[in-house]
N, C-alpha and C positions, 0 to 999 in steps of 0.2 A: 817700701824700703827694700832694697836689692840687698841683703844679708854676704857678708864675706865665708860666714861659716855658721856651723851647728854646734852648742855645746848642750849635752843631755848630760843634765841634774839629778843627783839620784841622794838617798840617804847614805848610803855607805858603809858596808859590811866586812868584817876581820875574815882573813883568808889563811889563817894558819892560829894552832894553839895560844902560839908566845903573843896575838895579834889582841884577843880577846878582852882581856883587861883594861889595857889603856884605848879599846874604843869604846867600849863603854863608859868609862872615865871620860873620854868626850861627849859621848851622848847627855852626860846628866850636869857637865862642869856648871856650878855654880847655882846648882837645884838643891842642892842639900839632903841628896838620896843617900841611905843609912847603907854603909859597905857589904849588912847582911842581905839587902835587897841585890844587889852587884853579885852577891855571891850564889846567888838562888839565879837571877837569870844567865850568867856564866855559866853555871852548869847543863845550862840549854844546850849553846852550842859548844860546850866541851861533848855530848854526848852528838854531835854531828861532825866531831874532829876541830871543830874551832871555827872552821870555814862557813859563812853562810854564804847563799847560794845567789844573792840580790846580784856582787859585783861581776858575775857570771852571765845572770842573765839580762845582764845592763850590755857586756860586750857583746853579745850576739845580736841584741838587736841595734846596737854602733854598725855590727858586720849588715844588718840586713835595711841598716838605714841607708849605709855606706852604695851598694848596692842597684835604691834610687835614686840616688840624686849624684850631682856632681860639687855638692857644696863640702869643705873637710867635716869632718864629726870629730868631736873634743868629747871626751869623760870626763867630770869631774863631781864630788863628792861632797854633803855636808859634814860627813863626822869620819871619816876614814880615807885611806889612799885608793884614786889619786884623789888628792883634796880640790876644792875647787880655784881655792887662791892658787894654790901652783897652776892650776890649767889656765886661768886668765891669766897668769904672767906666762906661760907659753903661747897663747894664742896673741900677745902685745908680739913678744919675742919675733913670733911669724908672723907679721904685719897686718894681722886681723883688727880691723876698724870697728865694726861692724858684727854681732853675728844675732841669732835668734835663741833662745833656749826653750829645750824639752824638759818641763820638770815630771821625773814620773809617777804621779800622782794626777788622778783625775776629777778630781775634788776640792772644791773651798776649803775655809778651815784656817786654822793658825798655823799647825804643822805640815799639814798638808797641800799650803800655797802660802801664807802670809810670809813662812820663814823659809821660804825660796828667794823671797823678794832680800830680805835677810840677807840670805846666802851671798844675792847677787851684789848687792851694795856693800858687803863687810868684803870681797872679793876686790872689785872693782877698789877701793881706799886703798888694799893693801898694796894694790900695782901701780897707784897713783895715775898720772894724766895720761899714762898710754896706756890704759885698759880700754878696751874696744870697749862701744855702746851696745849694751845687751839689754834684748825686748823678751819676756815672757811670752810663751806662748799659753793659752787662751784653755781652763779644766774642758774635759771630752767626756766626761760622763754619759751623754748622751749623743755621741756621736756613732752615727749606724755603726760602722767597725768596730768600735767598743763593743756595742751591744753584739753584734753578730756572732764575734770570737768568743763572748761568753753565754751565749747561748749553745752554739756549736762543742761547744767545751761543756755544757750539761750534757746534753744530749751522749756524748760521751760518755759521761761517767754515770747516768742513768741504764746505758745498753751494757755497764762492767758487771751490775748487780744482776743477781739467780734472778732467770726469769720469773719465777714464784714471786719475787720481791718488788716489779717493777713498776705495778701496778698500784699500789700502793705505797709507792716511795714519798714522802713529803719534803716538798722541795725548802730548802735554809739559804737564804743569803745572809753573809757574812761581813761584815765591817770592823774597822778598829774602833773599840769605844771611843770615847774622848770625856770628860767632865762635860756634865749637862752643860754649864756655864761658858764652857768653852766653846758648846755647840751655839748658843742663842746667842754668842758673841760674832757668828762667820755670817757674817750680811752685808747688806748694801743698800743703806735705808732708801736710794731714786730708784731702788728695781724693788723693793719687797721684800726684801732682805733671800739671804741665797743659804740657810742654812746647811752645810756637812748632810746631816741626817735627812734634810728633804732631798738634796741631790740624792745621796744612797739612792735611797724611798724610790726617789724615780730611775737612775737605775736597773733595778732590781724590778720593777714594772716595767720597764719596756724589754727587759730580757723574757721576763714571764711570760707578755703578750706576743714575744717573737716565736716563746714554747708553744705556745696555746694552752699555759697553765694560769687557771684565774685567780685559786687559792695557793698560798704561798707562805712563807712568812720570811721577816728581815729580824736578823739577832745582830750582838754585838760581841764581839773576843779580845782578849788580849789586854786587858785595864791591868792599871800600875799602880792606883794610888790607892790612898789610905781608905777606910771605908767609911771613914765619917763624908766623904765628899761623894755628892751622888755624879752617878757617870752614865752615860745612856747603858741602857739595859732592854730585854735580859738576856742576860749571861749566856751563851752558845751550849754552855754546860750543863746548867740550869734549864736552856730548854730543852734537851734533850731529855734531860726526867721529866719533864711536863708530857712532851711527847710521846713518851712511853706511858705514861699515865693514863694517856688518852685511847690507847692502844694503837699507836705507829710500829710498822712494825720495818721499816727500813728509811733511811733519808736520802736524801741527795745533797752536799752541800758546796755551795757557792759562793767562793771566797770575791764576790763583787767589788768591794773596798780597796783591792789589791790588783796588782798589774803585772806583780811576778811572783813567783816564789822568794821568800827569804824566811828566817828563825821561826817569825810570826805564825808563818803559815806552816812549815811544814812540823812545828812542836806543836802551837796548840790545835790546828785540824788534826795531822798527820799521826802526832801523835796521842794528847790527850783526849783530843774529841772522838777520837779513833778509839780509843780504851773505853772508853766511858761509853760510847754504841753498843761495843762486845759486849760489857759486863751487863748491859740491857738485855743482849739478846735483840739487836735491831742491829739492822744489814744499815751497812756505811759505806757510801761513794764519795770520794771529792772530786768536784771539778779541778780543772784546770785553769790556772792563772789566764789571764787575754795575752801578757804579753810574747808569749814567745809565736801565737799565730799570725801569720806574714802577713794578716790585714792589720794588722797592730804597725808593724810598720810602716803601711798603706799609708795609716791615720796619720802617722807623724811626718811622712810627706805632701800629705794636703793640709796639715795645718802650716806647712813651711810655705805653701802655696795661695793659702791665702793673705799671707804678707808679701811676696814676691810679684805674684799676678793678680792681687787684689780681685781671689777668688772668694763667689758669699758661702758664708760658712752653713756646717751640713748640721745640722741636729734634729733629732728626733721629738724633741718635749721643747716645752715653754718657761719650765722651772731657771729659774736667773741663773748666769753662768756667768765667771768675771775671770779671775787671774792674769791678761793679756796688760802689761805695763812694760814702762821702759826704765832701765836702770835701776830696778829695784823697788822703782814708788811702789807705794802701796795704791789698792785702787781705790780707796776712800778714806777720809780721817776717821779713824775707830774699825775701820772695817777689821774683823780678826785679831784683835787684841789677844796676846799672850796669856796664857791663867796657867801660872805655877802649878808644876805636878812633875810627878816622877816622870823619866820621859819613857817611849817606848823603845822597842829593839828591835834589830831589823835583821 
């Protein structure tokens, strides 16, 4: 398929105070999240000005997509401006037939690809018959520029810590929980199913093996829900006392799960998991998200490429990988099924 253009999918993050509220109020509509939970993660980014930093660093890499290729790039949004239905009735508008989408997330999953697909097909309805034919593009978890840019990005923030500390730093990768249930729901029963948590896993190993570090460990951050529902674990915060327990006596940590900076990442690393190292007494580095380094947008020009020049795709591991659909299908019946819960913030 020769694509007319590029539209890159993202969650979508409030960019000012007065912004704050009613996108949250989109994120959770018709979840039945209690206003004082709203009020508690409001406060998050009210204490970064309101703005979170996702729909920032979604433009810069539009700019540095823009850059390679000569196809247009489109922004558009699940829960905030620009949203995604206006961008497909603009892309109708400018006579786009055709295009491919980057969703940014490199992972299976319900939130994390099912309800892109979501995205794409409540979009396309609302524009009716002149919505251009939009194809997912394919999760990259294990695509060498994924791994490289987060390796290159420890490597970083392992050389920030006192040399005293470096040696014994224990390396953390990080992911968004999700409800177990939700996890052993993201599969694909003709490949083996593609669990969320096994991708991380492997992930988070092929970065390690690009360190040359062979002990590691993968946590989870950022859970929303009630605590009668179990959600992958442990706790980022949690282990960090375990950690110290053990006598660690600095970390490194690797928000792997993530592709940019937004809320997630820079209140609960930046700032709680940041607090809670001090109050240990344990030296704290976080890497850097993958997406603002230029092989990042490398990636999402060869993944454009292997729909245009029916080039074979690059991966590093064997773990199932699916997301690549047109118009929103889903890639199998059941695959990713939705499980009720408060949702997350970005």
């Amino acid at each position: 398929m020769i694509p007319d253009a590029l539209l890159v999918l993202s969650f979508g993050g409030p960019e000012g105070p007065d912004e704050v509220r009613p996108f949250l109020e989109n994120v959770v509509r018709g979840r039945g999240v209690p206003p004082e939970r709203l009020d508690a993660v409001e406060a998050h980014y009210q204490h970064f000005g309101g703005v979170s930093p996702i729909n920032a660093r979604n433009r810069e890499l539009i700019a540095a997509v823009r850059e390679r290729t000569d196809l247009p790039v489109y922004f558009g949004n699940r829960n905030w401006y620009p949203l995604v239905e206006d961008t497909v009735a603009e892309m109708a508008r400018d006579g786009v037939r055709s295009a491919l989408v980057f969703a940014t997330s490199a992972y299976g999953g319900y939130s994390a690809c099912r309800q892109y697909h979501e995205d794409i097909r409540r979009a396309r309805k609302a524009v009716g018959e002149d919505a251009p034919r939009l194809t997912k593009l394919r999760h990259f978890f294990d695509h060498p520029a994924f791994v490289r840019a987060n390796a290159d990005a420890v490597r970083a923030a392992l050389a920030s810590l006192p040399p005293a500390q470096r040696a014994g730093a224990r390396l953390v990768f990080t992911a968004h929980s999700v409800p177990v249930s939700a996890d052993e729901a993201a599969g694909l029963p003709e490949e083996g199913g593609h669990r969320y948590s096994r991708q991380v896993a492997e992930a988070a190993r092929l970065v390690a093996a690009n360190l040359g570090v062979a002990d590691y460990d993968v946590v989870w951050q950022s859970r929303s829900g009630p605590p009668r529902i179990p959600w992958l674990e442990p706790d980022i915060l949690d282990h960090l006392d375990a950690l110290h327990a053990g006598g660690t006596r600095a970390v490194v940590v690797a928000p792997v799960g993530f592709v940019s900076d937004h809320v997630e990442v820079v209140w609960d690393l930046d700032n709680e998991a940041a607090e809670k190292a001090a109050e240990l007494g344990m030296g704290f580095a976080r890497a850097a998200t993958a997406g603002p380094d230029p092989r990042f947008a490398d990636m999402v020009v060869e993944l454009i490429a292997e729909h245009v020049h029916a080039a074979a795709p690059r991966a590093l591991s064997r773990v199932p990988r699916a997301g690549c659909t047109v118009d929103g299908a889903p890639c199998a019946v059941g695959c990713c099924e939705p499980v009720r819960r408060p949702a997350r913030h970005s």
